[in-house]
N, C-alpha and C positions, 0 to 999 in steps of 0.2 A: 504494500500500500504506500504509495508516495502523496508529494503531498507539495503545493506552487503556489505564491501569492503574485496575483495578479493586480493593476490599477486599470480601470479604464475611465473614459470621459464620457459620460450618457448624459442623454437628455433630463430634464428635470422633472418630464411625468414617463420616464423609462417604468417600463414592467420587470418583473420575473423573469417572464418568458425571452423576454429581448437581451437581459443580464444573460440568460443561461446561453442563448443561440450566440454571444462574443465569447462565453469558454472556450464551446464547442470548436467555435471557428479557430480562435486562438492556439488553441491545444490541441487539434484533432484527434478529441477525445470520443469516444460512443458512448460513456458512461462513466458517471460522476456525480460526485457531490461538493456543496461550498455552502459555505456563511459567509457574511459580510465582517470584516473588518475593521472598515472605518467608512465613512457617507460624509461628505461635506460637500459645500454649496460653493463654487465658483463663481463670483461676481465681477471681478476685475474690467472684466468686456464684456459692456451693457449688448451688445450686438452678439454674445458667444459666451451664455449666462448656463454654467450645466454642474451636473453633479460629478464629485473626480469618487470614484466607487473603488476599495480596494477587499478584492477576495480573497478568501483562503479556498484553493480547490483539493478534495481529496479523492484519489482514483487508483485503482488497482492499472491501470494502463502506464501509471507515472511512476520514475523508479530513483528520482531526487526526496528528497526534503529540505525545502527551501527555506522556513519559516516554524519558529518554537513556539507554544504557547507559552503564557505567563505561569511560573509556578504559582498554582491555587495557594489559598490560605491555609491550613491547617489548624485545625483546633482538637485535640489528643481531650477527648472524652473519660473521665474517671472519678470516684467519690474523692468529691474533697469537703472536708469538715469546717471551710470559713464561713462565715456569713458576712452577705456584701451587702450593702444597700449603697442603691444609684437615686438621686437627686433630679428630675427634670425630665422629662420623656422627649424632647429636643432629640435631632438624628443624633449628636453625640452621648447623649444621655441613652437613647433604646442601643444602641450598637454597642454602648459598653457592657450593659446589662446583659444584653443578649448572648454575645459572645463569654461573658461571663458564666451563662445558666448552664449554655451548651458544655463548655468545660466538667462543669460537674457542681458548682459552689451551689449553694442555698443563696439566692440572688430576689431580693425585693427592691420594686422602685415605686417611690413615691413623685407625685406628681402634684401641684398646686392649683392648676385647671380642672375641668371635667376631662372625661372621652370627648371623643372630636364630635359625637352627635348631637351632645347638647351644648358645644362649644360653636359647632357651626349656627343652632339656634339664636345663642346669644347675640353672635356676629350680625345676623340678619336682623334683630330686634333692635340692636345699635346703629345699624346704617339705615333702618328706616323712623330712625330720631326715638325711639323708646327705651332709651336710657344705655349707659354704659357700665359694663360688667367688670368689674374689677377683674372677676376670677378668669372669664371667659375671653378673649379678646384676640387680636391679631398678636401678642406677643408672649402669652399662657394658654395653658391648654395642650393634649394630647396634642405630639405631633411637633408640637414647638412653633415659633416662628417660620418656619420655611413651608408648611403644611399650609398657610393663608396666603404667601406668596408668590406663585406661579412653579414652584418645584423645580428651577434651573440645574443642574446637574453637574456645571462645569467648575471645574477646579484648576487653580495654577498650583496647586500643593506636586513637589516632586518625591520620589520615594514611594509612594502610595498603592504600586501598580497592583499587588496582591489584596490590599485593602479595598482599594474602588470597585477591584471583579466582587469580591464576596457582596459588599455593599449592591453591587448593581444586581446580582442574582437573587439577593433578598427581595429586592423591590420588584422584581420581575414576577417572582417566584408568589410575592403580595400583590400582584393583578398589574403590575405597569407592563407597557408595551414593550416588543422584545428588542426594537429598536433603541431604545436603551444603551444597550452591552455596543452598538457602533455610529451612534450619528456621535459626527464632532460636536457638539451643542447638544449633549440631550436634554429634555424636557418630558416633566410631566405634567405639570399643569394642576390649578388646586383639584378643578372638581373629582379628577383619577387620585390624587394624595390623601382625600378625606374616606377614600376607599381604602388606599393601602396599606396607611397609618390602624386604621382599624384591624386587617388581617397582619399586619405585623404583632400588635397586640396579640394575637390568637396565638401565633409560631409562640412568643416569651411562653405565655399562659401553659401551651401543649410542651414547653420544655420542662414546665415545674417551675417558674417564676414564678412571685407575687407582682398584682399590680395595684399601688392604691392610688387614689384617685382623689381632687379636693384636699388633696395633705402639705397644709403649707411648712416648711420647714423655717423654725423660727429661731431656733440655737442650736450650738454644740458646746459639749463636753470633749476636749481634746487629751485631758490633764489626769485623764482616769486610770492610768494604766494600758494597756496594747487595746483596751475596747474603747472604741467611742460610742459616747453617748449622744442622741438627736431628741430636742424635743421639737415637737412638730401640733401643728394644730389638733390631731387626732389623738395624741398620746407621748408617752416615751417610746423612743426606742435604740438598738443600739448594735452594734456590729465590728467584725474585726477590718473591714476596710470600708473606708467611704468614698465614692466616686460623688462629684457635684458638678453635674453642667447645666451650670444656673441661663443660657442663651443670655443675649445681647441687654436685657432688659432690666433683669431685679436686680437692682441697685439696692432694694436694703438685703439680700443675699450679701454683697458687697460686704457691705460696711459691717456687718456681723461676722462677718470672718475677718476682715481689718481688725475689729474688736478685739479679737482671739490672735492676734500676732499674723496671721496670716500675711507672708511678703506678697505687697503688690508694688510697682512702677509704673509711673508713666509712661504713654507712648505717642508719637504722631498717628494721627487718626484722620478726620474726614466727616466735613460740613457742606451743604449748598441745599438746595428744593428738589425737586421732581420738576424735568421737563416732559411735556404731553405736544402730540404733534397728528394729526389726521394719522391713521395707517395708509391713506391712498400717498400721502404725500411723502411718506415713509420710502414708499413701493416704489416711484416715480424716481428718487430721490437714488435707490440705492441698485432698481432693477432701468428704468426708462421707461416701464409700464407699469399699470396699474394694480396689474396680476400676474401671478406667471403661475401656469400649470402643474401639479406635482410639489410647491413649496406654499405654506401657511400666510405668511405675512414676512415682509421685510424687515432685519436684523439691524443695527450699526454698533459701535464700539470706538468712541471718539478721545482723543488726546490732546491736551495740551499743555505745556513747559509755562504757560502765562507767563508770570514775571522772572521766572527761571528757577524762583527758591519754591513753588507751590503750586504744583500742579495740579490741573483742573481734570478729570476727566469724567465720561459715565458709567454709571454701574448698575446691576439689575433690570438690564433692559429687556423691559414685556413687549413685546408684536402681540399688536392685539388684544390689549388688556385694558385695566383700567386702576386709576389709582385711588390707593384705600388709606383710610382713616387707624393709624397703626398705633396708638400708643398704647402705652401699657398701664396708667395712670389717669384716674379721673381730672385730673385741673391740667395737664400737661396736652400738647399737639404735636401730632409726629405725621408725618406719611411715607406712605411702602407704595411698590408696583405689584399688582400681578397680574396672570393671565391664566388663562382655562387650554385644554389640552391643545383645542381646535384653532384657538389665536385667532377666534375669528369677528373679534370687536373691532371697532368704527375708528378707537382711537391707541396711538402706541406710545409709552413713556417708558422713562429712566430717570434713575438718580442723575442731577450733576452737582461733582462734589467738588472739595477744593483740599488739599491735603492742609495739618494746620496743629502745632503742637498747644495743648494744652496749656503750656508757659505764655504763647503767644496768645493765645484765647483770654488768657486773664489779666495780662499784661503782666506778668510777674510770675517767678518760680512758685510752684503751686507742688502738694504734696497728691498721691492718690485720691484720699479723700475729698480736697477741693476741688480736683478735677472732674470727678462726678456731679456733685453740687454746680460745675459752671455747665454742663449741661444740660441738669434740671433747670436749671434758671434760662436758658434759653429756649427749652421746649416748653416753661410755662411761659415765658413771653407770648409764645405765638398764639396759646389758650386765650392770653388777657386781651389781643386785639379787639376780639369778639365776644368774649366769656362764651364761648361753645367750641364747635369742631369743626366752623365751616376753616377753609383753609385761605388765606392769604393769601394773593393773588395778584399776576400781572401777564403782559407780555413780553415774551420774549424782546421785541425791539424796544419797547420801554425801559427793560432792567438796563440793556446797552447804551437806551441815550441819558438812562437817568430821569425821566421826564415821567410822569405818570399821567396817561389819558383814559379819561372816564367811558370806559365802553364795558359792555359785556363780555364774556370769554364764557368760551364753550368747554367743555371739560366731562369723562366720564367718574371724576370724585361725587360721589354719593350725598355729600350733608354741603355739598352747596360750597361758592366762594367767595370770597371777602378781598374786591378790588384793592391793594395797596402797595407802596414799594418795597418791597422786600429787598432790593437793596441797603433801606434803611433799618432793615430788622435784624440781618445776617449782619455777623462781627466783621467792621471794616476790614478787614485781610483777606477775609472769607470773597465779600461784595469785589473787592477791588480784584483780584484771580480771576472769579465766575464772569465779570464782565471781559475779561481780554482773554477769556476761556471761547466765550458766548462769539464774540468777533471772528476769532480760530476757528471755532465750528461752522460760522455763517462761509467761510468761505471756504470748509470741504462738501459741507452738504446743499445743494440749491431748496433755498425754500426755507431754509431750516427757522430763520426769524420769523415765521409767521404760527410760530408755535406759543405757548406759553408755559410760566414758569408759576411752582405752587405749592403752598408751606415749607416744613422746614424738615428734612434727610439728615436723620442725627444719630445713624444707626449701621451705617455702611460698613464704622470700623470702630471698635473701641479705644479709648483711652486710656484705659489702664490694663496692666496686663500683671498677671501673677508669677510670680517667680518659681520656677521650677524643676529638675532635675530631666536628664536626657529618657529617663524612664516614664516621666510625664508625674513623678511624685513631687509632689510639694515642699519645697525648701525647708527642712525644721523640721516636719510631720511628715514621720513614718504611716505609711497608709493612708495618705488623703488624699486623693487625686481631683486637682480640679481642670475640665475638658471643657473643649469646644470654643463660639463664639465668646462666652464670657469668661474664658481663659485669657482671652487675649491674641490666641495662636492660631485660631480659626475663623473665616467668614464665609457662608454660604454651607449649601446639605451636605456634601461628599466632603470638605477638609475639615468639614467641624466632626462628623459622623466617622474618620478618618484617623481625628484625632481622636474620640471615646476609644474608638476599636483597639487601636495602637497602646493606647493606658489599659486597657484591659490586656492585652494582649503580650506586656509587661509581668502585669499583676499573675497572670497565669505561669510565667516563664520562672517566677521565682517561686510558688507555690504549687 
């Protein structure tokens, strides 16, 4: 059995059928088998817009082997006597746990939200103005942050290559499409994650995990001897290792472990709004037309050096989405992007941020702690313009000239928007980048100024970051692992989910 990786360049609504008949021809072969590889979208020439498709074929006719799989992950099955409790059901929170149960440990994780069924409930009762749920929200709840966000896939994390196959197989294996395992960009999109996040659930539960659920974790006991102690809204409880991937948002998670010694740092992080733009102008902008057959909606991924010390760029970009109402806190304003499988809404956003250290944000050397507080105090600014959620609001060529014109703007944000210049809102560093940001993008993308710009992206990257050992254990404490987004060391599902696995996958090597 041999075995050839091929690339070819296909059309953008290529079939199966037409894939298998360039083997055939290629290889003159009679009989065969392939999977895909890798699928990415070639755009460079609007006139010669196609997909570059690379196959693995395998056939007894062929007597190379051209091409190795990636060594799988292994995880060595056997009764082990710890008991672990994991903090946060966030991808890096379930992938620690997970791979922990699989192992063999007595593995319980606690979670602050509901399940994602009555967290999606909330979601919807909030964005059609009846109130906001602490527990429930775009940044708590089953599934974490990235479960309400459009389910982006992609990671610049290197090393990972055993970690992202097991990750991608899980989600596969939990109802996502199989396309998955080879688009360059994958995506799953919320409405497929509120599904899968659920039968991931079911895999922990069928391995002999516990899951609870509603359990807000409010202290620790670090000083007891090798167990730690949790108390938590539901109760005491206590365990010989603690895993906590608090995500991007609880802040008093934070300062509770600050309390307790726990080392944290500053770090350059990342401020600006949500830009939103038609998707036809998107389409037009990045293909020459308004559709193209065989892809969803048009992508971009934009850069700029601004004033050279603070770059500006975007992040999180939904094709075909719409932008949500993300905080995690009742008096505080945030916004997030996402999109549904199909990407097949009216309008398309992204973050645009501005890189930007904490010291400069306060104008003064600031510790951990301050650093948090300055940006509470800037996502509640943008609450108090309004005392609600609509979101603050301009156009894109307003924010550039400075000038603010009293017009309406169109927008898929749900609670509505509040005309204002958000130049004047965002920290002068911030304002002054995003506009010679905004310039630089006006003249790679045609059009691009006739979009608008809207509240306030405080969430792209964190500022502080916890100090930690190469095994992912926490500087000073023996068995406390703290992962993911609000480590510090992770943004998005697969490096955050990448980093749990890895911390677990330590924890398991030495026990």
């Amino acid at each position: 059995m041999g075995q050839k990786t091929l690339t070819f360049k296909l059309p953008t609504d290529f079939s199966e059928d037409d894939l298998r008949l360039k083997i055939k021809r290629e290889l003159q072969l009679t009989t065969f088998n392939f999977h895909l590889n890798n699928k990415s979208l070639d755009a460079r020439n609007k006139n010669n817009i196609h997909w570059l498709v690379c196959v693995v074929v395998v056939s007894d006719e062929l007597k190379e082997i051209d091409s190795a799989e990636n060594e799988p992950l292994s995880i060595i099955t056997k009764k082990r006597k710890n008991k672990i409790i994991v903090v946060g059901n966030g991808p890096a929170g379930f992938f620690a746990a997970y791979a922990l149960q699989l192992a063999g440990f007595d593995t319980t994780m606690i979670e602050r939200g509901s399940e994602v069924e009555k967290r999606d409930l909330a979601i919807s009762r909030f964005e059609s103005g009846l109130g906001f749920d602490p527990m429930n929200n775009y940044a708590f709840g089953e599934g974490g942050a990235g479960t309400f966000s459009d389910g982006k896939l992609t990671s610049r994390s290197k090393h990972i290559s055993a970690e992202r196959q097991f990750i991608l197989e899980s989600y596969i294996k939990a109802g996502a499409p199989a396309e998955i395992a080879y688009l360059a960009h994958p995506h799953l999109g919320t409405d497929n994650l509120k599904k899968i996040v659920k039968n991931l659930r079911d895999f922990f539960i069928q391995a002999g995990g516990e899951m609870h659920f509603e359990t807000m974790l409010e202290d620790i006991d670090l000083q007891s001897g090798k167990r730690i102690n949790l108390k938590t809204s539901k109760g005491d409880l206590d365990c010989d290792a603690l895993f906590i991937a608090p995500g991007h948002s609880a802040f008093e998670t934070y300062r509770m472990l600050m309390r307790h010694g726990v080392p944290f740092r500053t770090k350059n992080f990342a401020l600006g709004s949500r830009m939103e733009h038609p998707q036809e102008l998107i389409n037009m902008a990045q293909w020459g037309k308004k559709s193209l057959p065989g892809v969803k909606a048009a992508e971009y991924r934009l850069t700029s050096e601004a004033d050279g010390n603070h770059q500006v760029y975007s992040f999180c970009m939904c094709p075909g989405g719409m932008v949500v109402p993300a905080t995690a806190y009742a008096n505080n304003n945030i916004v997030n992007g996402m999109s549904h499988y199909q990407r097949d809404g009216k309008y398309a956003n992204a973050a645009c941020v501005a890189g930007i250290s904490p010291d400069v944000l306060a104008g003064k050397p600031v510790t951990p702690y301050e650093a948090l507080a300055e940006v509470e105090r800037l996502e509640s600014l943008f609450y108090n313009i309004t005392i609600d959620y609509e979101a603050p609001a301009c156009s894109i060529a307003d924010f550039i000239s400075g000038k603010l014109r009293n017009h309406s703007l169109s927008s898929s944000y749900p609670l509505g928007l509040s005309i204002a210049p958000l130049w004047e809102l965002l920290p002068n560093q911030v304002s002054q980048s995003i506009r010679t940001g905004l310039i630089d993008f006006k003249k790679k993308m045609h059009g691009f100024e006739n979009g608008i710009l809207l509240g306030l992206e405080s969430k792209t990257s964190s500022s502080i970051q916890v100090i930690r050992e190469k095994t992912g254990e926490t500087t000073g404490f023996e068995n406390l692992y703290i992962v993911g987004e609000g480590s510090g060391y992770a943004g998005g599902i697969i490096s955050s989910a990448a980093d749990g696995l890895k911390a677990a996958l330590a924890y398991i090597k030495k026990n």
